[in-house]
Steps between C-alpha positions, in 0.01 A plus 500: 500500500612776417456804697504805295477841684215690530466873475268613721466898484297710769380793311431665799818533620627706196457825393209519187631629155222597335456523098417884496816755554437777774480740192149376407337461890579853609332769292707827453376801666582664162259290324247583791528921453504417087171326579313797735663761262321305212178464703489911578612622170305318264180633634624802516612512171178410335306738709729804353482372141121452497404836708730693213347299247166613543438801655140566645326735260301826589171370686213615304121445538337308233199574424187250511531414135887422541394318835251229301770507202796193582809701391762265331789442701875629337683210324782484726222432784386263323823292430592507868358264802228657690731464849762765342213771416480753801160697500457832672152602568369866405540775773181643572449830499393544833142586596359793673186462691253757480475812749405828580699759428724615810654869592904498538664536845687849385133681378504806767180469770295861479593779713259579748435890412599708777188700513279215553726364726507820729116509427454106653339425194486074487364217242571288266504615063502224268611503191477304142759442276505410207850271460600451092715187391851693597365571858451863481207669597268648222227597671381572888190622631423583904219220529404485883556697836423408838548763800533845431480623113817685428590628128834518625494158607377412107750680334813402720397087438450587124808724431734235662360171341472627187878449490486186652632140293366174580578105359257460243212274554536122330250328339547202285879589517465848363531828676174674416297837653316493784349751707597485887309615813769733752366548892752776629440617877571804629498525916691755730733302695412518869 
Protein backbone atom coordinates (compact mmCIF):
# COMPACT_ATOMS: atom_id res chain seq x y z
CA UNK A 1 0.00 0.00 0.00
CA UNK A 2 1.12 2.76 -0.83
CA UNK A 3 0.68 5.80 1.14
CA UNK A 4 0.72 8.85 -0.91
CA UNK A 5 0.49 12.26 0.93
CA UNK A 6 -2.36 14.16 1.23
CA UNK A 7 -2.70 17.89 0.98
CA UNK A 8 -5.02 19.02 3.19
CA UNK A 9 -5.36 23.00 3.03
CA UNK A 10 -7.39 25.10 5.72
CA UNK A 11 -8.59 28.03 3.83
CA UNK A 12 -9.28 29.68 6.82
CA UNK A 13 -6.10 30.01 8.02
CA UNK A 14 -4.83 32.07 4.98
CA UNK A 15 -5.26 35.32 3.91
CA UNK A 16 -8.17 35.51 0.78
CA UNK A 17 -6.86 36.80 -2.67
CA UNK A 18 -9.64 37.77 -4.32
CA UNK A 19 -10.08 38.00 -8.34
CA UNK A 20 -10.91 41.84 -8.38
CA UNK A 21 -7.75 44.39 -7.84
CA UNK A 22 -8.38 47.16 -5.10
CA UNK A 23 -8.58 49.56 -8.18
CA UNK A 24 -12.09 48.32 -9.11
CA UNK A 25 -13.72 47.93 -5.21
CA UNK A 26 -12.93 51.46 -4.12
CA UNK A 27 -14.61 54.15 -6.20
CA UNK A 28 -12.54 57.42 -6.67
CA UNK A 29 -13.78 60.43 -5.01
CA UNK A 30 -12.96 62.07 -8.39
CA UNK A 31 -15.37 59.97 -10.15
CA UNK A 32 -17.90 60.80 -7.24
CA UNK A 33 -17.62 65.01 -7.71
CA UNK A 34 -17.58 64.18 -11.84
CA UNK A 35 -20.87 62.44 -11.05
CA UNK A 36 -22.74 65.41 -8.70
CA UNK A 37 -21.11 68.02 -11.08
CA UNK A 38 -22.90 66.07 -13.96
CA UNK A 39 -26.12 65.71 -11.93
CA UNK A 40 -26.23 69.82 -11.15
CA UNK A 41 -25.11 71.04 -14.45
CA UNK A 42 -27.06 69.22 -16.81
CA UNK A 43 -30.26 70.55 -15.47
CA UNK A 44 -29.02 73.57 -15.31
CA UNK A 45 -27.90 73.69 -18.60
CA UNK A 46 -31.12 72.79 -20.25
CA UNK A 47 -33.06 75.17 -18.16
CA UNK A 48 -30.77 78.21 -19.63
CA UNK A 49 -30.95 76.93 -23.22
CA UNK A 50 -34.74 76.45 -23.25
CA UNK A 51 -35.70 79.81 -21.17
CA UNK A 52 -33.40 81.74 -24.04
CA UNK A 53 -34.93 79.73 -26.57
CA UNK A 54 -38.27 80.86 -26.14
CA UNK A 55 -38.89 83.87 -24.59
CA UNK A 56 -42.49 84.53 -23.14
CA UNK A 57 -44.23 86.88 -25.54
CA UNK A 58 -46.22 90.14 -24.65
CA UNK A 59 -49.51 88.84 -22.79
CA UNK A 60 -52.38 89.99 -24.75
CA UNK A 61 -56.17 89.44 -24.37
CA UNK A 62 -57.80 87.52 -27.04
CA UNK A 63 -60.81 88.26 -27.80
CA UNK A 64 -63.94 85.76 -27.69
CA UNK A 65 -63.63 84.90 -31.34
CA UNK A 66 -59.76 84.12 -30.93
CA UNK A 67 -60.82 82.30 -27.58
CA UNK A 68 -63.31 79.59 -29.57
CA UNK A 69 -60.61 79.66 -32.55
CA UNK A 70 -57.65 76.59 -31.73
CA UNK A 71 -54.56 78.60 -32.82
CA UNK A 72 -51.94 76.25 -34.51
CA UNK A 73 -49.05 75.67 -32.50
CA UNK A 74 -45.30 76.96 -34.13
CA UNK A 75 -43.47 74.06 -35.89
CA UNK A 76 -40.65 73.90 -33.63
CA UNK A 77 -43.43 73.22 -30.79
CA UNK A 78 -44.57 70.85 -32.56
CA UNK A 79 -41.34 68.77 -33.26
CA UNK A 80 -40.42 68.84 -29.58
CA UNK A 81 -41.84 66.48 -26.56
CA UNK A 82 -44.56 68.05 -24.66
CA UNK A 83 -42.25 67.69 -21.17
CA UNK A 84 -39.63 70.34 -22.75
CA UNK A 85 -42.50 73.05 -23.59
CA UNK A 86 -42.70 75.58 -20.58
CA UNK A 87 -46.10 77.55 -20.58
CA UNK A 88 -46.53 80.87 -18.86
CA UNK A 89 -50.01 81.89 -18.18
CA UNK A 90 -51.32 85.55 -19.13
CA UNK A 91 -50.92 88.30 -16.40
CA UNK A 92 -54.11 89.73 -15.68
CA UNK A 93 -54.62 93.03 -15.69
CA UNK A 94 -55.69 93.47 -12.36
CA UNK A 95 -59.27 94.33 -11.40
CA UNK A 96 -60.68 97.26 -9.67
CA UNK A 97 -63.82 96.88 -7.76
CA UNK A 98 -66.29 99.45 -7.96
CA UNK A 99 -66.54 102.57 -5.47
CA UNK A 100 -67.49 105.85 -4.67
CA UNK A 101 -65.50 108.44 -5.39
CA UNK A 102 -63.26 109.59 -2.29
CA UNK A 103 -61.72 113.28 -1.37
CA UNK A 104 -57.68 113.26 -0.99
CA UNK A 105 -56.04 113.62 2.46
CA UNK A 106 -54.17 117.11 1.31
CA UNK A 107 -57.84 118.92 0.09
CA UNK A 108 -57.80 121.98 2.76
CA UNK A 109 -61.00 121.67 5.46
CA UNK A 110 -63.05 125.28 5.25
CA UNK A 111 -62.12 128.07 7.38
CA UNK A 112 -64.53 128.86 9.86
CA UNK A 113 -65.18 132.76 8.98
CA UNK A 114 -64.19 134.84 11.75
CA UNK A 115 -67.31 136.84 11.88
CA UNK A 116 -69.52 133.99 12.41
CA UNK A 117 -67.26 132.63 14.67
CA UNK A 118 -67.19 135.83 16.96
CA UNK A 119 -71.03 135.92 16.23
CA UNK A 120 -71.49 131.98 17.76
CA UNK A 121 -73.10 131.23 14.70
CA UNK A 122 -73.24 126.97 14.57
CA UNK A 123 -74.60 124.14 11.99
CA UNK A 124 -73.89 122.02 9.65
CA UNK A 125 -73.85 123.17 5.28
CA UNK A 126 -73.83 120.41 2.96
CA UNK A 127 -72.72 120.44 -0.13
CA UNK A 128 -72.95 118.48 -3.71
CA UNK A 129 -70.36 117.90 -5.95
CA UNK A 130 -70.31 117.00 -8.88
CA UNK A 131 -66.81 114.71 -9.28
CA UNK A 132 -65.81 114.22 -13.36
CA UNK A 133 -63.66 111.09 -14.45
CA UNK A 134 -60.15 113.02 -13.48
CA UNK A 135 -61.50 113.73 -9.90
CA UNK A 136 -61.99 117.36 -10.09
CA UNK A 137 -64.92 119.05 -9.12
CA UNK A 138 -67.24 120.53 -11.90
CA UNK A 139 -69.97 121.50 -10.19
CA UNK A 140 -71.16 122.22 -6.31
CA UNK A 141 -74.26 123.44 -5.00
CA UNK A 142 -75.03 124.27 -0.96
CA UNK A 143 -77.84 121.47 -0.67
CA UNK A 144 -78.80 121.32 3.16
CA UNK A 145 -78.24 123.29 6.52
CA UNK A 146 -79.01 122.37 9.90
CA UNK A 147 -78.53 125.00 12.90
CA UNK A 148 -78.20 128.45 12.21
CA UNK A 149 -78.40 129.68 8.34
CA UNK A 150 -75.23 131.53 7.62
CA UNK A 151 -74.33 132.81 3.90
CA UNK A 152 -70.99 132.99 5.15
CA UNK A 153 -71.05 129.57 6.22
CA UNK A 154 -72.28 128.69 2.29
CA UNK A 155 -69.78 130.49 0.63
CA UNK A 156 -66.65 129.51 2.83
CA UNK A 157 -67.68 125.38 2.21
CA UNK A 158 -68.18 126.25 -1.55
CA UNK A 159 -65.10 128.49 -2.24
CA UNK A 160 -62.76 125.84 -0.62
CA UNK A 161 -64.16 122.55 -2.21
CA UNK A 162 -64.44 123.82 -5.34
CA UNK A 163 -60.66 123.31 -5.44
CA UNK A 164 -60.80 120.17 -3.92
CA UNK A 165 -59.48 116.57 -5.99
CA UNK A 166 -60.82 113.31 -5.19
CA UNK A 167 -60.04 109.36 -6.60
CA UNK A 168 -62.47 108.96 -9.17
CA UNK A 169 -65.35 106.70 -8.63
CA UNK A 170 -64.99 102.92 -10.33
CA UNK A 171 -67.49 101.20 -11.94
CA UNK A 172 -67.02 98.22 -14.09
CA UNK A 173 -63.23 99.11 -13.92
CA UNK A 174 -63.58 102.59 -15.29
CA UNK A 175 -63.27 105.87 -13.53
CA UNK A 176 -66.53 107.61 -14.37
CA UNK A 177 -68.56 110.98 -12.84
CA UNK A 178 -70.40 110.91 -10.00
CA UNK A 179 -71.91 113.42 -7.93
CA UNK A 180 -70.94 113.27 -4.06
CA UNK A 181 -72.85 114.42 -0.93
CA UNK A 182 -70.16 116.75 1.59
CA UNK A 183 -71.50 117.23 5.51
CA UNK A 184 -68.98 119.99 6.80
CA UNK A 185 -69.58 121.16 10.57
CA UNK A 186 -68.87 124.20 11.86
CA UNK A 187 -68.89 124.45 16.02
CA UNK A 188 -66.98 127.00 18.32
CA UNK A 189 -64.65 125.02 20.27
CA UNK A 190 -65.53 125.20 23.96
Amino acid sequence: MSTTPTHTQDFRDRPAVDSEPARERDTSPWLWALLILALVALPAWWWIRNSQENPAPPAATPTTSEAATPQPLPEAANQRPATMVRHSAPKAAPVLRDRDARPLASNPVPAYPARALRAGVEGTVTARLQVDANGRVSDAEIVGRSGERDRELDHAVLNTVRDWRFEPAVHDGRAVATTVQLPVDFRAAQ
